[in-house]
N, C-alpha and C positions, 0 to 999 in steps of 0.2 A: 526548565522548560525547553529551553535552544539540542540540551542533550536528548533531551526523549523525542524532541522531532526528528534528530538527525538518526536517530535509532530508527523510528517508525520509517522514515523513508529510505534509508538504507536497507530497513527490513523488506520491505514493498519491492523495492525494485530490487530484490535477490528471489523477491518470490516472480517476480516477472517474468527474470531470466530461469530461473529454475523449470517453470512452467513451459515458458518460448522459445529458450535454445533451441529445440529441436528443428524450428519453425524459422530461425534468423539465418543458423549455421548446418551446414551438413554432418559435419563431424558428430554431433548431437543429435542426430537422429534416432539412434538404435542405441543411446547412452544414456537414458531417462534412469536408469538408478544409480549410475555413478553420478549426476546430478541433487537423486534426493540422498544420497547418504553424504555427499560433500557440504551440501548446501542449509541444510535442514537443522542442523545443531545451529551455526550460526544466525538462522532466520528464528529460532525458536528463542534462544538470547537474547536478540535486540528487540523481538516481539514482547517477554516478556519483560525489559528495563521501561521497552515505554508503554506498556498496559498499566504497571504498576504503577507508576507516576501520574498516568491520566484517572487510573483509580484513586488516586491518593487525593490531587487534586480537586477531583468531584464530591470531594465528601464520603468516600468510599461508594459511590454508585458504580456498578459496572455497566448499567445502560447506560450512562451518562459518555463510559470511554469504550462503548461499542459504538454508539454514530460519530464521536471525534474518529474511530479507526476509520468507518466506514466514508463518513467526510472527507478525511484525507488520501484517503482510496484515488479519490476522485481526483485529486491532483497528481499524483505519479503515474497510474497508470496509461490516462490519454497521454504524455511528453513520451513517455517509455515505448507506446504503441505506434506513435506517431515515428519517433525514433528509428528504431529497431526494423518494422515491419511497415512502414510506409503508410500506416491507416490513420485518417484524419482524425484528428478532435474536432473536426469545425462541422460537423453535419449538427443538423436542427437537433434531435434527438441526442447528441453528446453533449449538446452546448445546455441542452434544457436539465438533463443528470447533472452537470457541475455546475449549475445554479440552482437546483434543490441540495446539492452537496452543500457548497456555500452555507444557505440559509441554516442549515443542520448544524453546520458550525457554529454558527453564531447564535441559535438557542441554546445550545449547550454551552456556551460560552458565558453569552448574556443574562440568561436566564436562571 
């Protein structure tokens, strides 16, 4: 379990950067495909060690490890954005996404 989270999250926040370089650094502006071709074998990797684990885990459901992905969406991204680019997690409307996140974890979890 501990592997395929550090998978998914390292996966996440290289699609972050992949996506926002261009947006944090100048260098990365006008280098949007030397980003997906460096980036992209490795984000496809670590996507697919911890899809298949969270498939495995749910009794083979793939919906079950589409909201665990999308659930933890929710926690990398805001720290990443917050990070990087200066933009809050703390507005009403982020705070309300990562507590419908949350809960999505925990029926897939629980349930």
């Amino acid at each position: 379990m501990t592997k395929a989270l550090i998978a998914y999250i390292l996966g996440s926040a290289f699609v972050f950067l992949q996506h926002n370089l261009q947006f944090i650094n100048e260098y990365f502006k006008d280098k949007s495909h030397v980003l997906i071709l460096t980036m992209s074998i490795p984000i496809s990797y670590l996507y697919l060690y911890s899809w298949t684990y969270f498939v495995n885990i749910s009794n083979g459901s793939v919906w079950s490890a589409r909201f665990i992905f999308f659930g933890l969406s929710y926690f990398v991204y805001p720290i990443m954005a917050y990070v990087f680019l200066n933009e809050t997690p703390f507005s009403l409307k982020t705070a309300l996404c990562t507590l419908l996140s949350v809960i999505i974890l925990l029926i897939q979890y629980k349930l």
